[in-house]
Structures are given as structure tokens and as C-alpha cells.
N, C-alpha and C positions, 0 to 999 in steps of 0.2 A: 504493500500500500504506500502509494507516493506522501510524504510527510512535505505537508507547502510549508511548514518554516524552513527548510535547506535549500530551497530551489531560490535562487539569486534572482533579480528585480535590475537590472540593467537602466540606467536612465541616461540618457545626451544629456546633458547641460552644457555643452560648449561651445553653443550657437550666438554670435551676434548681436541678431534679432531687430536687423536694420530697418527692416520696414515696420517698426514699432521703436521708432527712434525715440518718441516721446518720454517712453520708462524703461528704456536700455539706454542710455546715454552711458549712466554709471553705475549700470547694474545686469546681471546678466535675464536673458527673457527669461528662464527660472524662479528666477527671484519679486517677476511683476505679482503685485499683491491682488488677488481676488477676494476680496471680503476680509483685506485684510491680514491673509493667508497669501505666500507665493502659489503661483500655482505648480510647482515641484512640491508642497503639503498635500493638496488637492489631489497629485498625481499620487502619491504615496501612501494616500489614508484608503483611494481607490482600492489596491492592492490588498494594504489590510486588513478591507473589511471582507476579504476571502484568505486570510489567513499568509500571506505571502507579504512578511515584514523584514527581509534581510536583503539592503539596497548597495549596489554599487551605483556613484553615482562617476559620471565620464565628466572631468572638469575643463573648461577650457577659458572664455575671454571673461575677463570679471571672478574668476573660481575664487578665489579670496572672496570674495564677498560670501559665497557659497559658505565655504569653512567658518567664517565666523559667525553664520547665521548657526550652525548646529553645535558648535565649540559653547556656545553661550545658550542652546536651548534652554538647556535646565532651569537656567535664571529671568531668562525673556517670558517663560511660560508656566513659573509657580511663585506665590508667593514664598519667600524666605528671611531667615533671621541668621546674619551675619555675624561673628565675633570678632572684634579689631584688636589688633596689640599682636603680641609673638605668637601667643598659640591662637592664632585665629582657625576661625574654620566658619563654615557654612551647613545650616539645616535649610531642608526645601518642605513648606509646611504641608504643602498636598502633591498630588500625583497626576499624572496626564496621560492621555489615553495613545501615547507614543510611547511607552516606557520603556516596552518590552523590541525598540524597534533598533536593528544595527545597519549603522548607516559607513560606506565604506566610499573615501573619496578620493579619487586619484586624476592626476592634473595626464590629461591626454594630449598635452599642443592648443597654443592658440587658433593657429590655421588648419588643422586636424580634418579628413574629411568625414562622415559616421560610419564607413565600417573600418577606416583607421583606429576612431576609437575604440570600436569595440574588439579589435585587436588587442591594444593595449593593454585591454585587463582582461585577457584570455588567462595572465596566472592569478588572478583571482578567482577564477570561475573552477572548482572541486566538485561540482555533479555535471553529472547525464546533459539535465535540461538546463534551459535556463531561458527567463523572457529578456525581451529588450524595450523599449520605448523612448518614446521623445519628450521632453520637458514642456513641452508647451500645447499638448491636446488632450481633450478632458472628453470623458465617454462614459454612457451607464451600461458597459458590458461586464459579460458573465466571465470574471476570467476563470473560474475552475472550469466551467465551460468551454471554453478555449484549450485548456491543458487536456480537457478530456476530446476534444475532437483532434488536437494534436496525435494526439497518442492511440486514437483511432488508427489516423492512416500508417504510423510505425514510419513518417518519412522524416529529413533533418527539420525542413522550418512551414512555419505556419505564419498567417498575417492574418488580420484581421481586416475584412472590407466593410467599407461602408458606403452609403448614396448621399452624398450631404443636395440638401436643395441648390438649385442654381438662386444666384444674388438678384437674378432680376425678372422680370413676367416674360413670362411666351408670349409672342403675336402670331397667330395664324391667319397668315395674306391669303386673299384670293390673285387671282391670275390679275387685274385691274388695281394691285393694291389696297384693296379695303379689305380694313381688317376685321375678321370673320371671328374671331376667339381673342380672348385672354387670360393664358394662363400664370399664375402666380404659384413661385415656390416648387418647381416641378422638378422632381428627383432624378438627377444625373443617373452617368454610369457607375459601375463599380469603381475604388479607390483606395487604397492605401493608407488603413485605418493609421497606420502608427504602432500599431499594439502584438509584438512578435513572439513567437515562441519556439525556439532554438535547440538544436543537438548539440553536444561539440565539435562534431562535424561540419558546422557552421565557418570554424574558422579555418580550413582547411582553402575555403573558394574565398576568403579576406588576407588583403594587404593594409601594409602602415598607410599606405594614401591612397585607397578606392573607398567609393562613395556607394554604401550599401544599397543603396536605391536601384546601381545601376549594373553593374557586371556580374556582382554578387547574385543578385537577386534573381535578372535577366539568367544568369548559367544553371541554377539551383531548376529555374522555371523547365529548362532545355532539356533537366538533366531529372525531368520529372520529380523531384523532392519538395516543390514549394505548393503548398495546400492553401485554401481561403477559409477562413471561418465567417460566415456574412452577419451582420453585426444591422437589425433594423432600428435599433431605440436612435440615441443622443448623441451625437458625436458632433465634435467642433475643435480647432486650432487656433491656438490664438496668433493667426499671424499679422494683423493687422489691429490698430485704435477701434475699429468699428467692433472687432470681435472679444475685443480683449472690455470694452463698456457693454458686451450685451452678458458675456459671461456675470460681470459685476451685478449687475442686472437682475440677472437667474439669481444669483447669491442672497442680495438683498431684498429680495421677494416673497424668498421661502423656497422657491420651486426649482432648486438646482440640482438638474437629473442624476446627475452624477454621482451627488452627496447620499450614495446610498449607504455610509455607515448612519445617517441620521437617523433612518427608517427601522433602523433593527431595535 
């Protein structure tokens, strides 16, 4: 029986995040706050509320900011009673629903591409499987479900698709121009949820500078081993201001799909 606290949690953090220039100037897209919260929490609590709490995280532009966001949790996120002088020490009065969580950060390059990074912490990675994901896209999928349709087919990697709606209305022309329809919100093709789940065999078709999206992925496809798990609920990326205020949005609403530890 697969035990999801040893199976590792892979995360990019080493992205840019240029076109969300507004809240990465000085900080990395990981670190943008949803509710307050980065959304690398958000990504993370996702995880744990299926039992899968032992993260490596891939560090890259801004990773110092990263570090000291978790170096300092303890104290950023419980009340506590400090002792000053020689034998100083610190009590933390209450507990947080992270407690039990290990977080492992290693700086992969600032210009890194993502399956360099995840190269790079191939000697960190000690089981079979192991997922991967990106820092910046929030989804209310089933990941034991995932691991178990993974483990279904018995092949190295799995992805997760989704259909995000297109940004603008369908017009359906007639032959003369007038327009006969409008559709709003109309579900694309399949895409590349973000959300992976990996052999080790994985880094066998990865180098220090290919970009997972493309050779990897593409030979893995060729080489019949890449499976889809389709994913119909919530998925979204925050690669843009627009998405990164509608997330905030959901948060401060109440009705933030994703936040399914809230529900349990």
C-alpha cells in the first residue's frame, strides 16, 4: 500500500513571472499573496489535504525571499513568548495546521529551464514516484486520484489536462457577416494542467537545460509512456494581474474551489 507521506511534492518556484510584473518586481511569482497567503501555501495545503506533505521546493530568481518566508514560519504564524538575556529561548503558544509538513529547498539556477530543474534535485528524490508542479496554478483536483490513475496504466509520467474557458465570446458569422450567435466562456481544447506525476525514469529523457514542456514530454508522448488524467472542476494560473485579482477574489468570497482543506 503506497504511504502518500514519502512520495515527494516537487514545486518550480524559479520563474520570473514577468508578465505579473506588478508583484514580482521583488519577489518571486510564489510568493504573490492570495488572501494573504502566497500562492506556493495554497499550492501546498492543496497537496495536504490528500495526505502528501513532504515538499521539495526548485528555487531560482528571488529564492531568498522563499527561504526566509519558511526559516521564520514558526514565528510569522503562532503567537509566542520570547526570553531575552543569555539563556534566551522561545515558546510558540499554539500550533498550525503545517506542522507536520517538511519542506526541502534547493536553489536550481536563476536562468534554469523546468526540466533542468527538476534535474537538479533528482538526488533528493529516494522513491519510485514522485509528482511535480508549478508555483503559480491552483486547481480542485483529486490528487490520490491522479496517483491512482497513474499507477493504473504502470507507464513513467502522467499530466493532468484541463479545458480552461477561452477569455472572450464566440461570434458565429453568417456568410454576409451578421452575427448569428454569441457564445460566452466556451471550453477550449485539452491542456497542460501543471499537475505531474512521475517515475524515476522521468529523468532518464531530462537534461540541466531542456525545458520539460518540450523534448521531455514530446519523447515520453512518442515513446508511448505519457498518460492524461482529465481534470473537469477549477483550474486557473496565475499568469497575468487579471488572474492573479480574480483568484483574490474567489479567496475573499468564500468560494475558493481549490480550498478544499476548508471543507473537510
Amino acid at each position: 500500500m503506497m504511504d502518500s507521506a514519502n512520495i515527494p511534492v516537487v514545486i518550480l518556484c524559479g520563474g520570473k513571472g514577468t508578465r505579473l510584473r506588478e508583484e514580482t518586481e521583488y519577489k518571486p511569482k510564489p510568493m504573490v499573496e492570495i488572501g494573504g497567503r502566497p500562492i506556493l501555501w495554497h499550492i501546498m495545503k492543496v497537496y495536504a489535504q490528500y495526505g502528501f506533505k513532504r515538499f521539495i521546493l526548485c528555487l531560482g530568481y528571488q529564492g531568498n525571499v522563499i527561504k526566509d518566508y519558511f526559516l521564520n514560519y514558526e514565528a510569522m504564524t503562532n503567537d509566542f513568548t520570547i526570553r531575552l538575556g543569555v539563556q534566551q529561548g522561545i515558546h510558540f503558544e499554539n500550533d498550525h495546521t503545517e506542522q507536520d509538513f517538511s519542506v526541502t529547498l534547493v536553489e536550481t539556477g536563476l536562468n534554469t529551464m523546468t526540466g533542468g530543474r527538476i534535474k537538479r534535485i533528482e538526488p533528493y528524490i529516494d522513491t519510485d514516484t514522485f509528482m511535480v508542479t508549478y508555483g503559480d496554478g491552483l486547481a480542485d483536483v483529486d490528487i490520490s486520484a491522479t496517483i491512482d490513475f497513474h499507477r493504473s496504466h504502470n507507464h513513467i509520467a502522467t499530466l493532468v489536462a484541463v479545458q480552461p474557458p477561452s477569455r472572450y465570446g464566440i461570434l458565429e458569422l453568417s456568410k454576409d457577416s451578421e452575427v448569428t450567435s454569441f457564445r460566452e466562456k466556451v471550453q477550449r481544447d485539452w491542456i497542460n494542467g501543471g499537475f505531474f506525476v512521475f517515475e524515476r525514469a522521468i529523468f532518464d529523457y531530462l537534461t540541466p537545460d531542456c525545458v520539460l514542456e518540450q523534448e521531455p514530454l514530446e519523447q515520453l508522448a512518442m515513446n508511448k509512456q505519457l498518460h492524461a488524467y482529465c481534470h473537469n472542476g477549477f483550474w486557473l494560473g496565475m499568469d497575468t494581474f487579471r488572474e492573479y485579482e480574480l483568484l483574490n477574489t474567489l479567496w475573499d468570497s468564500g468560494t475558493a474551489p481549490w480550498a478544499t482543506w476548508q471543507k473537510t
